[in-house]
PyMOL Python script that loads the backbone (N, CA, C, O; Angstrom):
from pymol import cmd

cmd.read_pdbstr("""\
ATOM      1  N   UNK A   1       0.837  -1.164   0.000  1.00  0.00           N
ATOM      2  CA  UNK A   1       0.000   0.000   0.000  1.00  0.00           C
ATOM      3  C   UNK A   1       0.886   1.233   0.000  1.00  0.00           C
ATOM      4  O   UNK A   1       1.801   1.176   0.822  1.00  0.00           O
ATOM      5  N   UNK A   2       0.816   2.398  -0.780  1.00  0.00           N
ATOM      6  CA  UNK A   2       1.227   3.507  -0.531  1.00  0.00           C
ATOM      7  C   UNK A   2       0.089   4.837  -0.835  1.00  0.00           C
ATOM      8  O   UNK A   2      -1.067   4.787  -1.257  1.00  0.00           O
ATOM      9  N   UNK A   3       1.131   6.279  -0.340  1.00  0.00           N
ATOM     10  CA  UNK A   3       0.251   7.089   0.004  1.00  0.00           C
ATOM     11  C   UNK A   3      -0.586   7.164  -1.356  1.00  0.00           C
ATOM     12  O   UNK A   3      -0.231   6.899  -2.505  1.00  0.00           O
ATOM     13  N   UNK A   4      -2.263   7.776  -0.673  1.00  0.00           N
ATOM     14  CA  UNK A   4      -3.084   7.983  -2.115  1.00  0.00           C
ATOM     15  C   UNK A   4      -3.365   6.670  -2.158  1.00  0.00           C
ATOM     16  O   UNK A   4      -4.538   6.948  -2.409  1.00  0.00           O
ATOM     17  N   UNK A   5      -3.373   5.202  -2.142  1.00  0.00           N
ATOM     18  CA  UNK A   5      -4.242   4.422  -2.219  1.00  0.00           C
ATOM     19  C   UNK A   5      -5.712   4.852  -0.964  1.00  0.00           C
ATOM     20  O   UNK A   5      -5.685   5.710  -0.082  1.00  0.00           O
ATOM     21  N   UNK A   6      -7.022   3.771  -1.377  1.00  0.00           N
ATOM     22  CA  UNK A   6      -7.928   4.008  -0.776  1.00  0.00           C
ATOM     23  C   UNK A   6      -7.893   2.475   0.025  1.00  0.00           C
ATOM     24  O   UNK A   6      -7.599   1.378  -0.450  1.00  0.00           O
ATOM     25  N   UNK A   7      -8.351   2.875   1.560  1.00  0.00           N
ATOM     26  CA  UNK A   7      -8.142   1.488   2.171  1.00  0.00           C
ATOM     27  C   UNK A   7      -9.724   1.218   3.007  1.00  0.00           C
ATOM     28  O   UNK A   7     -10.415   2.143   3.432  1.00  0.00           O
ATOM     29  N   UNK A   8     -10.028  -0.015   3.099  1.00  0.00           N
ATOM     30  CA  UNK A   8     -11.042  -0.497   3.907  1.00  0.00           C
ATOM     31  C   UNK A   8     -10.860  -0.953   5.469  1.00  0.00           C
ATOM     32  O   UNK A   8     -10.078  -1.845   5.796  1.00  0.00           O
ATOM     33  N   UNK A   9     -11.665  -0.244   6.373  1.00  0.00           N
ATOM     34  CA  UNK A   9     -11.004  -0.816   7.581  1.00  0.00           C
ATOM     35  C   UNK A   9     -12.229  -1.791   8.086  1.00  0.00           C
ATOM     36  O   UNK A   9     -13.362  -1.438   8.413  1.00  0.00           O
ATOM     37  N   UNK A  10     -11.674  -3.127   8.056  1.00  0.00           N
ATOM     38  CA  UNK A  10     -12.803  -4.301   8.252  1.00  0.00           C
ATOM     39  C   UNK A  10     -12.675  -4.705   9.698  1.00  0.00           C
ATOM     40  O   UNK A  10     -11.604  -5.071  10.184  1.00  0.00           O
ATOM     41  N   UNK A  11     -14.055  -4.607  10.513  1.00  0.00           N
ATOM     42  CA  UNK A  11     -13.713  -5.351  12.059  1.00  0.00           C
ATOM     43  C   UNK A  11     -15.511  -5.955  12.238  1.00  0.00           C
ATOM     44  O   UNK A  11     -16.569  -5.401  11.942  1.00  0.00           O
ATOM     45  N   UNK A  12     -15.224  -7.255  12.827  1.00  0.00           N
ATOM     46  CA  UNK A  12     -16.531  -8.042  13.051  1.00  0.00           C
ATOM     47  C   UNK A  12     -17.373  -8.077  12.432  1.00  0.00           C
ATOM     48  O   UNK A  12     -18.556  -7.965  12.753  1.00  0.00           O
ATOM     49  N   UNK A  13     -16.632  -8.341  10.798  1.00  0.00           N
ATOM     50  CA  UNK A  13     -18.225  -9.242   9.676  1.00  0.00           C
ATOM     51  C   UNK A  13     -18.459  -7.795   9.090  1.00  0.00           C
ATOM     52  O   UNK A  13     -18.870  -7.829   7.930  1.00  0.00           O
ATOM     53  N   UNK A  14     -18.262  -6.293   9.720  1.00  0.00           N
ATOM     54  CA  UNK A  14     -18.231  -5.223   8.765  1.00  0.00           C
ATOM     55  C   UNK A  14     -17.188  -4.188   8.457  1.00  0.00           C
ATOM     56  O   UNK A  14     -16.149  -3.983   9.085  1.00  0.00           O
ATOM     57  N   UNK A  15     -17.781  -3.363   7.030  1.00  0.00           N
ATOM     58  CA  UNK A  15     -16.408  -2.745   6.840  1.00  0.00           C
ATOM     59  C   UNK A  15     -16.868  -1.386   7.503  1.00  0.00           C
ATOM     60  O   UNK A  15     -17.957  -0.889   7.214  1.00  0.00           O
ATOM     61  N   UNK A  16     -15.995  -0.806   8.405  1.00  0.00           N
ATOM     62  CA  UNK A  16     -16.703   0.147   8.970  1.00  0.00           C
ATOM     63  C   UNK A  16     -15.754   1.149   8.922  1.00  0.00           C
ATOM     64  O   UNK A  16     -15.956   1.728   9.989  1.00  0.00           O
ATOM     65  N   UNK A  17     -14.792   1.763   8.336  1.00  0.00           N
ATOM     66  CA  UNK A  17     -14.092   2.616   7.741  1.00  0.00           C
ATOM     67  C   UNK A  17     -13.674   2.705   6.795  1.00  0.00           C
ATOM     68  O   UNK A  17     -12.955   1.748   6.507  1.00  0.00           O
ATOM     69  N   UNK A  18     -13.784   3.703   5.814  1.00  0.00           N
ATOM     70  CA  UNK A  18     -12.837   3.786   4.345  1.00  0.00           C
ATOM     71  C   UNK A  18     -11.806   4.689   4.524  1.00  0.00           C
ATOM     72  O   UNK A  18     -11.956   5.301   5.581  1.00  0.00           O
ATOM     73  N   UNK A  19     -10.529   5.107   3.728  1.00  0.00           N
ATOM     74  CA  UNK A  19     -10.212   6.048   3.726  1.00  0.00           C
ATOM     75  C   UNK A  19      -8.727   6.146   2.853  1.00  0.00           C
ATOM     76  O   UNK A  19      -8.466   5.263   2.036  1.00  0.00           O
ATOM     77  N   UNK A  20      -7.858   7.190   3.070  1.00  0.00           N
ATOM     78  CA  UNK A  20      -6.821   7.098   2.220  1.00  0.00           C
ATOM     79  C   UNK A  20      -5.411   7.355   2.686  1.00  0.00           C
ATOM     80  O   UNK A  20      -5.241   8.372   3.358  1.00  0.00           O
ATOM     81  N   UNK A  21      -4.264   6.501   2.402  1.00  0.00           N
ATOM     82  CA  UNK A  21      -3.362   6.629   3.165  1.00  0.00           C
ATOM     83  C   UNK A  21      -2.767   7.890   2.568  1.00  0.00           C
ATOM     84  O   UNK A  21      -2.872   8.455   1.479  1.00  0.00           O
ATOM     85  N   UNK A  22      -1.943   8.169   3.963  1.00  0.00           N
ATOM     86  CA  UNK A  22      -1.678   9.762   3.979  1.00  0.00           C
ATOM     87  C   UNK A  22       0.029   9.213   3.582  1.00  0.00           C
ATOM     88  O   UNK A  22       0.608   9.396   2.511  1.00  0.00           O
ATOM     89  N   UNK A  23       0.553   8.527   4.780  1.00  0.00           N
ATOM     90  CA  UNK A  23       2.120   8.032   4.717  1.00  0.00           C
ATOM     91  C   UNK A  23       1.602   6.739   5.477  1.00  0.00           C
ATOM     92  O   UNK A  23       0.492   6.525   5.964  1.00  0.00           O
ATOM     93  N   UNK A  24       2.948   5.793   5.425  1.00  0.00           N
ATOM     94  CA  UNK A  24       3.617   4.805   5.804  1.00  0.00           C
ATOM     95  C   UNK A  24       4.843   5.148   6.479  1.00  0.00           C
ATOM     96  O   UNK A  24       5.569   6.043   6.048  1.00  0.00           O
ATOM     97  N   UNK A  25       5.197   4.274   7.845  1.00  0.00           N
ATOM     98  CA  UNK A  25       6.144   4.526   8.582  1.00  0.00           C
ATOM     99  C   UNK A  25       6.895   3.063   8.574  1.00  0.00           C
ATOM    100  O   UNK A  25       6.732   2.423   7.536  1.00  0.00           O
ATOM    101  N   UNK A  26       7.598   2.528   9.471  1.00  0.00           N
ATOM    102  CA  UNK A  26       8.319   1.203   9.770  1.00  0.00           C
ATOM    103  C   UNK A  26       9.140   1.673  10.878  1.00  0.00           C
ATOM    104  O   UNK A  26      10.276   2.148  10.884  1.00  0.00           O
ATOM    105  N   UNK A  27       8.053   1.362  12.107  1.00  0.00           N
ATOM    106  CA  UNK A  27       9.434   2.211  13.456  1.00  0.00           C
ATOM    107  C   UNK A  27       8.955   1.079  15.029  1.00  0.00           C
ATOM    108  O   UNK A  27       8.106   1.082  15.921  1.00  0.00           O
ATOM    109  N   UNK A  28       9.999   0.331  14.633  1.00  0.00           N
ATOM    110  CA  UNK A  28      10.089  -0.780  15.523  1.00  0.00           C
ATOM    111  C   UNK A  28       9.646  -0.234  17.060  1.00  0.00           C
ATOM    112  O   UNK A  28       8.714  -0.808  17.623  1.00  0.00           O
ATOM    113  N   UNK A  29      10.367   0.939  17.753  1.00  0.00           N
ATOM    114  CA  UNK A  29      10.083   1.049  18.543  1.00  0.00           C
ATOM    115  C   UNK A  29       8.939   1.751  18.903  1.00  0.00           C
ATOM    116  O   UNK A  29       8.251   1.521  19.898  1.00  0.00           O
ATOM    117  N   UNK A  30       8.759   2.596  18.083  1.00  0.00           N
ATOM    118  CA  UNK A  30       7.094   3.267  18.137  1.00  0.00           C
ATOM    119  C   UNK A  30       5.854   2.320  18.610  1.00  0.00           C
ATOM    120  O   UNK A  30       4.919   2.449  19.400  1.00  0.00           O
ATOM    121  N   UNK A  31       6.500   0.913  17.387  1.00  0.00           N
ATOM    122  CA  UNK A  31       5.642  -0.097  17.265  1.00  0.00           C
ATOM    123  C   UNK A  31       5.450  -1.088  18.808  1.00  0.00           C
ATOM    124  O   UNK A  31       4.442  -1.722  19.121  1.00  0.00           O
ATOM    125  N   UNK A  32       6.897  -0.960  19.694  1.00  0.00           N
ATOM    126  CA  UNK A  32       6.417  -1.983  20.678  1.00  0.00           C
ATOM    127  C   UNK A  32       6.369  -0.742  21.793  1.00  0.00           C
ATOM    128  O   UNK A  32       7.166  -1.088  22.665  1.00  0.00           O
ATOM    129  N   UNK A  33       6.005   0.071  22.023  1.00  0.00           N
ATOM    130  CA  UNK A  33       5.137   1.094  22.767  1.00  0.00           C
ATOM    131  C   UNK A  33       3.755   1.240  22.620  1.00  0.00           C
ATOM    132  O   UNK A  33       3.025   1.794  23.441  1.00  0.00           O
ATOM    133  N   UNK A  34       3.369   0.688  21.464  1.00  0.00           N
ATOM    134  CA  UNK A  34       2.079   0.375  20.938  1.00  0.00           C
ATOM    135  C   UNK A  34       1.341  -0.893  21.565  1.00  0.00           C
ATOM    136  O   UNK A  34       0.394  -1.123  22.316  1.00  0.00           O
ATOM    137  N   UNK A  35       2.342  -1.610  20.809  1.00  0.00           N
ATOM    138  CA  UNK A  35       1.111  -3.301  20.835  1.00  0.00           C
ATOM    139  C   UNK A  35       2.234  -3.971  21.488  1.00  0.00           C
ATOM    140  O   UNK A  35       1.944  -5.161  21.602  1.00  0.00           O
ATOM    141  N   UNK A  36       3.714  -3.647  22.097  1.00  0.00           N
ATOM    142  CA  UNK A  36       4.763  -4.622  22.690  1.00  0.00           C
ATOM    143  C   UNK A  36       5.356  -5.395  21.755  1.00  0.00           C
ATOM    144  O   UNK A  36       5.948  -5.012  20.746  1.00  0.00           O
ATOM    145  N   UNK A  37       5.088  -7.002  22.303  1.00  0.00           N
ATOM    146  CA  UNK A  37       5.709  -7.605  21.510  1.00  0.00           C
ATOM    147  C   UNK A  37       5.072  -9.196  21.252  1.00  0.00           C
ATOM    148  O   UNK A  37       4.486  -9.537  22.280  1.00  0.00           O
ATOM    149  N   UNK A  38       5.025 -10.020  20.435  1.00  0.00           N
ATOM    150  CA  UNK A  38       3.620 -11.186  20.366  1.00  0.00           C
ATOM    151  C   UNK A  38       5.307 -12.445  21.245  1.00  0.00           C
ATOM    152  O   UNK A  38       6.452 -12.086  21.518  1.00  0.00           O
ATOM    153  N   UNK A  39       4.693 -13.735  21.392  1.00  0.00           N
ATOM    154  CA  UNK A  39       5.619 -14.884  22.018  1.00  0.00           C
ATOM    155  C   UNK A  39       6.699 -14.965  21.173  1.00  0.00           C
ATOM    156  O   UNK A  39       7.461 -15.841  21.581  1.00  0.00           O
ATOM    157  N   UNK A  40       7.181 -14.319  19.959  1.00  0.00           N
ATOM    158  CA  UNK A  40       8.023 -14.794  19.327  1.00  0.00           C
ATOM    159  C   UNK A  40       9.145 -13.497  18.765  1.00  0.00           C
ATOM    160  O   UNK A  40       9.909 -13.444  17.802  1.00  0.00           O
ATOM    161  N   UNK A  41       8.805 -12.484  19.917  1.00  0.00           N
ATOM    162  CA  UNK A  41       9.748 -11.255  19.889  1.00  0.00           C
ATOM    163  C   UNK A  41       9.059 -10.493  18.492  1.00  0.00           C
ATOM    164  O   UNK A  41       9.801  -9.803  17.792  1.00  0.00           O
ATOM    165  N   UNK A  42       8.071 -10.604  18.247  1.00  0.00           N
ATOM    166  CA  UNK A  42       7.574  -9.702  16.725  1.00  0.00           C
ATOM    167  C   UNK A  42       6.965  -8.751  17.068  1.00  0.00           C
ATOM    168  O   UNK A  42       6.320  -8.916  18.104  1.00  0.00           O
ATOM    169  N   UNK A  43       6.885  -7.445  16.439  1.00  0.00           N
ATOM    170  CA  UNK A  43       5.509  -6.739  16.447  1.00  0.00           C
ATOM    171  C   UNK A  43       5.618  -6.120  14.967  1.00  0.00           C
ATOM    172  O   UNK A  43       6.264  -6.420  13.962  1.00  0.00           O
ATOM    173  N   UNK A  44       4.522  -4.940  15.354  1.00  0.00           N
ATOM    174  CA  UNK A  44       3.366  -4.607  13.531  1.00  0.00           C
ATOM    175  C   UNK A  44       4.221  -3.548  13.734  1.00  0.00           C
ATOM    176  O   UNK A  44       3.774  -2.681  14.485  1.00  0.00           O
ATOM    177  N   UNK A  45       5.565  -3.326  13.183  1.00  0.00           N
ATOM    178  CA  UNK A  45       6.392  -2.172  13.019  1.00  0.00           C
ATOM    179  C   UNK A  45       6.169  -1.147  11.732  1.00  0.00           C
ATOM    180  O   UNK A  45       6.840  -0.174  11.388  1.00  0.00           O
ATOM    181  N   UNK A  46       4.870  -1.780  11.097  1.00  0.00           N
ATOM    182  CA  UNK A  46       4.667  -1.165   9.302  1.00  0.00           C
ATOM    183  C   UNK A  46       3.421  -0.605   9.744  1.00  0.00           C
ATOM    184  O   UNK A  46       2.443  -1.301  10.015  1.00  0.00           O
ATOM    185  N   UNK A  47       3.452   0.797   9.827  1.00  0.00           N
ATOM    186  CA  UNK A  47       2.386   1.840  10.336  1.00  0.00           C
ATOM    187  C   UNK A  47       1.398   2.565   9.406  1.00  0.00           C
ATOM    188  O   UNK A  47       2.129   3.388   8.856  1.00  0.00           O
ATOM    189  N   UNK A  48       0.292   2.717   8.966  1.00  0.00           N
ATOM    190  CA  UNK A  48      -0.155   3.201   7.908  1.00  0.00           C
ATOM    191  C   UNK A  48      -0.653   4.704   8.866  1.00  0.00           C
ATOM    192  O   UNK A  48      -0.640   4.679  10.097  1.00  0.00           O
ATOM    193  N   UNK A  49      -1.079   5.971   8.061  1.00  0.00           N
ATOM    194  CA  UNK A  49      -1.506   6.613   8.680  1.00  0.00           C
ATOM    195  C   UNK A  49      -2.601   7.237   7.486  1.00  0.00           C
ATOM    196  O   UNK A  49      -2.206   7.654   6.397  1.00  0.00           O
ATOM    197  N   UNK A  50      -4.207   7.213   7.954  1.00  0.00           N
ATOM    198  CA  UNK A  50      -5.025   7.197   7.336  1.00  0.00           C
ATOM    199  C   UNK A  50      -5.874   8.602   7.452  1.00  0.00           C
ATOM    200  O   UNK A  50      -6.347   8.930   8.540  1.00  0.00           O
ATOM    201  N   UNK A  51      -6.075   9.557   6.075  1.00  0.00           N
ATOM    202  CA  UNK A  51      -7.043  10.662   6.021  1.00  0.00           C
ATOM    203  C   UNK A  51      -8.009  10.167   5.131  1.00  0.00           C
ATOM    204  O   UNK A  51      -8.094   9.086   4.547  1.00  0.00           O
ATOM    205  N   UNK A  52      -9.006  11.565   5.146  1.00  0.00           N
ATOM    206  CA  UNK A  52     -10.107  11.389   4.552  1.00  0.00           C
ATOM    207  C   UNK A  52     -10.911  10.429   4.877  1.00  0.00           C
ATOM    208  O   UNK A  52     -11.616   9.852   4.049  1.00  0.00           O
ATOM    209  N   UNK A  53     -10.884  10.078   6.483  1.00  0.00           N
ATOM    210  CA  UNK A  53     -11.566   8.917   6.762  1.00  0.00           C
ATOM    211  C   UNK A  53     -13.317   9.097   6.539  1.00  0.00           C
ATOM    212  O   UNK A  53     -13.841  10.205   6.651  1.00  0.00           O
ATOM    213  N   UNK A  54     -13.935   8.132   6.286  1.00  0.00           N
ATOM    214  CA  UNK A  54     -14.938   7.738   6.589  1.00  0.00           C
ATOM    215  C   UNK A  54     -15.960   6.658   7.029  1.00  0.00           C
ATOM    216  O   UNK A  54     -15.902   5.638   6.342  1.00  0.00           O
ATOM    217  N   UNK A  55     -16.858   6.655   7.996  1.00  0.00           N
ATOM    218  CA  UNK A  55     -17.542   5.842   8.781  1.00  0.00           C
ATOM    219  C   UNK A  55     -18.217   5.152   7.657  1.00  0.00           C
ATOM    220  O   UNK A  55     -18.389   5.957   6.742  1.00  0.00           O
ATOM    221  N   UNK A  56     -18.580   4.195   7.428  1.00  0.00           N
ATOM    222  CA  UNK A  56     -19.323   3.609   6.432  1.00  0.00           C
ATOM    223  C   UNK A  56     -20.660   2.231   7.059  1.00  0.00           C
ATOM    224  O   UNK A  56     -21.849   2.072   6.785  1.00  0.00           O
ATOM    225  N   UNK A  57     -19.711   1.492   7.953  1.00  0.00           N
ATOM    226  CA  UNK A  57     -21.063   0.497   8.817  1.00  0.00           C
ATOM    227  C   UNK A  57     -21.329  -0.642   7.600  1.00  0.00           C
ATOM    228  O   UNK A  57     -22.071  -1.590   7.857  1.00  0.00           O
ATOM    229  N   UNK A  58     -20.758  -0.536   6.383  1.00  0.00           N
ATOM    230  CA  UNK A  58     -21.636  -1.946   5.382  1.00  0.00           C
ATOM    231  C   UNK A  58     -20.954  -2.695   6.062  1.00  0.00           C
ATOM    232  O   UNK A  58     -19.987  -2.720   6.823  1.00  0.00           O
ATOM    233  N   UNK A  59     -22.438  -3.894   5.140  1.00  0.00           N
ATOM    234  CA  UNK A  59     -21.955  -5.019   5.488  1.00  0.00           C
ATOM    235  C   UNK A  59     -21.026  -5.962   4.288  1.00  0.00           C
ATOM    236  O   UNK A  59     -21.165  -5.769   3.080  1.00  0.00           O
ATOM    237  N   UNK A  60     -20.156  -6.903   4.816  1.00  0.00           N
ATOM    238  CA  UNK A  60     -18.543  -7.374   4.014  1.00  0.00           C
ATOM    239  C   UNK A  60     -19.876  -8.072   2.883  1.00  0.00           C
ATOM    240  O   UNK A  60     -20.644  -8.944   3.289  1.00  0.00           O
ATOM    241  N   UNK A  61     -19.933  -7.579   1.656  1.00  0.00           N
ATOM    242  CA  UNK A  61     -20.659  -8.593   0.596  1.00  0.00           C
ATOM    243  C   UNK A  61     -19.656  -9.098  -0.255  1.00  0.00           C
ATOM    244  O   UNK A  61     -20.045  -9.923  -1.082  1.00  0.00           O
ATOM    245  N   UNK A  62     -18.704  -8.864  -0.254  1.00  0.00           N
ATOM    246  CA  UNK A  62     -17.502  -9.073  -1.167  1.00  0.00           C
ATOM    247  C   UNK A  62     -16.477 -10.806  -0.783  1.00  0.00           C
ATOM    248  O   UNK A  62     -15.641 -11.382  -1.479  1.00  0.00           O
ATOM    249  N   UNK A  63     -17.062 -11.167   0.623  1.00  0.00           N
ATOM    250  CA  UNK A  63     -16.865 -12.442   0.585  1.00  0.00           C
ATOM    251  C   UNK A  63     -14.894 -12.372   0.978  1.00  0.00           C
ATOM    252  O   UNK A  63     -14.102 -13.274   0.707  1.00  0.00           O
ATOM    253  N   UNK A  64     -14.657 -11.442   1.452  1.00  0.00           N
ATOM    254  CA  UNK A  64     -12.879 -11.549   1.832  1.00  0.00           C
ATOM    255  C   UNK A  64     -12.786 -11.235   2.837  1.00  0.00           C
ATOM    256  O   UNK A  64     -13.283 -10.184   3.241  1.00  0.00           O
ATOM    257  N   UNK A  65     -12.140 -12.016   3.544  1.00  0.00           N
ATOM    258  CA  UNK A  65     -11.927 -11.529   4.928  1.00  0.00           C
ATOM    259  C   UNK A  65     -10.290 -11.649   5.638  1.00  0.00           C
ATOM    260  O   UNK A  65      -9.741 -12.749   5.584  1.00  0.00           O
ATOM    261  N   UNK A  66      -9.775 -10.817   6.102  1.00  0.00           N
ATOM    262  CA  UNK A  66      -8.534 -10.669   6.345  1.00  0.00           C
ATOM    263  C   UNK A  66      -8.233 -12.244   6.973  1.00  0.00           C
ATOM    264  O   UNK A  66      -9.178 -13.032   6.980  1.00  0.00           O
ATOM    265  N   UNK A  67      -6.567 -12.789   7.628  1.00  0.00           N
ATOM    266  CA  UNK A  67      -6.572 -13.772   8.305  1.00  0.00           C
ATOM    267  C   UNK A  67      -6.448 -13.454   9.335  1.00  0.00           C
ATOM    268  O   UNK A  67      -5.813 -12.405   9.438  1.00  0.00           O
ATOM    269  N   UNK A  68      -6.873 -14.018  10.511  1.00  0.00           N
ATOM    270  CA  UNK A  68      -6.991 -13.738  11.767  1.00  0.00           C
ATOM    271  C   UNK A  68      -7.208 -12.297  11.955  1.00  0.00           C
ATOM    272  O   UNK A  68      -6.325 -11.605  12.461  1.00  0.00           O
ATOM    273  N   UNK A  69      -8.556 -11.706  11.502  1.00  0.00           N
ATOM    274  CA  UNK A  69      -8.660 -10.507  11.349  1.00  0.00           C
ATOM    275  C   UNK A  69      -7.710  -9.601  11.309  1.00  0.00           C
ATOM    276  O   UNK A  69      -7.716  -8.527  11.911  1.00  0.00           O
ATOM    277  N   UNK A  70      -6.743 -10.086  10.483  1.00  0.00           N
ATOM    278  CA  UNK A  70      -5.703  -8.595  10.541  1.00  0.00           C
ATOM    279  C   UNK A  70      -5.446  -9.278   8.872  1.00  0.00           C
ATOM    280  O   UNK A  70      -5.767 -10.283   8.239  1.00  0.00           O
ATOM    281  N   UNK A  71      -4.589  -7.900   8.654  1.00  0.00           N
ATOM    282  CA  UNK A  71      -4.225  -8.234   6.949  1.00  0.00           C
ATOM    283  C   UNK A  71      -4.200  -7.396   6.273  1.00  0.00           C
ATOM    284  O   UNK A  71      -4.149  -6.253   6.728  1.00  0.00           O
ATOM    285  N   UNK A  72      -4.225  -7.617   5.032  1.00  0.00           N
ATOM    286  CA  UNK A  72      -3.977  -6.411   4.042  1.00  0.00           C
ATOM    287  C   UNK A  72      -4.757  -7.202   2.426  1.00  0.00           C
ATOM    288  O   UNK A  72      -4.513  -8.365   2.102  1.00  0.00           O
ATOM    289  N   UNK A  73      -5.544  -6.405   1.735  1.00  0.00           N
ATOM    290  CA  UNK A  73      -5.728  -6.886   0.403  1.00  0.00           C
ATOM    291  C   UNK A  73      -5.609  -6.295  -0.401  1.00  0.00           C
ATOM    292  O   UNK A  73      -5.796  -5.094  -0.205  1.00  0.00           O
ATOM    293  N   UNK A  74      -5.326  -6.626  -1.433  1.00  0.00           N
ATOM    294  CA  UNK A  74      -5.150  -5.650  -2.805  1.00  0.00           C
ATOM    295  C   UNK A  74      -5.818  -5.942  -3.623  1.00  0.00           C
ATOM    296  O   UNK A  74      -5.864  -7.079  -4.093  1.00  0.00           O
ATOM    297  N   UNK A  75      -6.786  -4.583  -4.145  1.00  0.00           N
ATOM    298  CA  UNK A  75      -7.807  -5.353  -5.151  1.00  0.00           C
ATOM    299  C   UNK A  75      -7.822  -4.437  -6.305  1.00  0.00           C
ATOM    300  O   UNK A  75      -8.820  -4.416  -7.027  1.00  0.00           O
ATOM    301  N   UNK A  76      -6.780  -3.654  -6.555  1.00  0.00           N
ATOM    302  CA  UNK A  76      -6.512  -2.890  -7.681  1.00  0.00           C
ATOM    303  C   UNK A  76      -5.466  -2.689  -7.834  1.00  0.00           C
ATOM    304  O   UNK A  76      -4.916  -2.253  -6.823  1.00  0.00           O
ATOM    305  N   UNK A  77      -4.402  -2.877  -9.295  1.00  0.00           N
ATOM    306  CA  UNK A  77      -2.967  -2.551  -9.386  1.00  0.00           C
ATOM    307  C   UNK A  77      -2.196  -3.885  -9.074  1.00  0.00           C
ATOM    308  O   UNK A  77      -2.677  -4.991  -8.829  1.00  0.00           O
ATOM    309  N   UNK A  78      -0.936  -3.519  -9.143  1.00  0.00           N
ATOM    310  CA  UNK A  78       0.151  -4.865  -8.384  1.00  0.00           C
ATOM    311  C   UNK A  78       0.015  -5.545  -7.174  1.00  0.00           C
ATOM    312  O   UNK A  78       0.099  -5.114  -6.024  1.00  0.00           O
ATOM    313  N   UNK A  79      -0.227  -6.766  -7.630  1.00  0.00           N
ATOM    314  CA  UNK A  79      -0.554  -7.465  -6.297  1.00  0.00           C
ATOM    315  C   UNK A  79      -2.464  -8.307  -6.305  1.00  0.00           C
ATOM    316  O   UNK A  79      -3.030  -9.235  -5.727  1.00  0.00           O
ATOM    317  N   UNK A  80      -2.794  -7.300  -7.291  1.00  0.00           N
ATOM    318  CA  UNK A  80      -4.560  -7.951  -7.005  1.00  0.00           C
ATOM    319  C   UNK A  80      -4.603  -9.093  -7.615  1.00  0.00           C
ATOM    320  O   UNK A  80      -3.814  -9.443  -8.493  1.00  0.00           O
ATOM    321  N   UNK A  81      -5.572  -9.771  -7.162  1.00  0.00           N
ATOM    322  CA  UNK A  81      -5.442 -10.819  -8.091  1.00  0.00           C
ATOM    323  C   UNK A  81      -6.524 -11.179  -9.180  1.00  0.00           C
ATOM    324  O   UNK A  81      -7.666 -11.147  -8.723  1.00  0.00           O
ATOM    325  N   UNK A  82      -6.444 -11.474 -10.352  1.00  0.00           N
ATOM    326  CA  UNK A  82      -6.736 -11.531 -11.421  1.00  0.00           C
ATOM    327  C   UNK A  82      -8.237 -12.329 -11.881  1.00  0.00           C
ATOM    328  O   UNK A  82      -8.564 -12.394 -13.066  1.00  0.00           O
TER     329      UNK A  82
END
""", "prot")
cmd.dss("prot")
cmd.show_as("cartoon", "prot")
cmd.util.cbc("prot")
cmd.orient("prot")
């Protein structure tokens, strides 16, 4: 994802934010001040930062759902799939 793409923010069966990334960061320590660290010394050090948000509430008809509710999809450009 980079800045100027449009992103969906999906939580419990709906998509309940749209919006557009502003920047991208990658800051390890930012990141474990945030969320720490998972059993295997990792964390989400790849930061998106999102404008133009909007509330939206649909419901997912599109049939994709992140894995273990977290994730990323691409459904336009490099990377979507065909």
């Amino acid at each position: 994802m980079a800045p100027g793409d449009v992103v969906l923010i999906y939580n419990n069966g709906r998509i309940c934010f749209a919006g557009e990334i502003a920047a991208k960061v990658r800051n390890r320590e930012l990141a474990r001040h945030f969320w720490k660290e998972d059993e295997t010394g990792s964390t989400w050090e790849l930061m998106y930062f999102i404008v133009n948000e909007e509330r939206t509430g649909a419901a997912n008809r599109f049939g994709v759902h992140p894995p273990n509710g977290q994730g990323q999809r691409v459904f336009d450009g490099p990377g979507a799939p065909k």
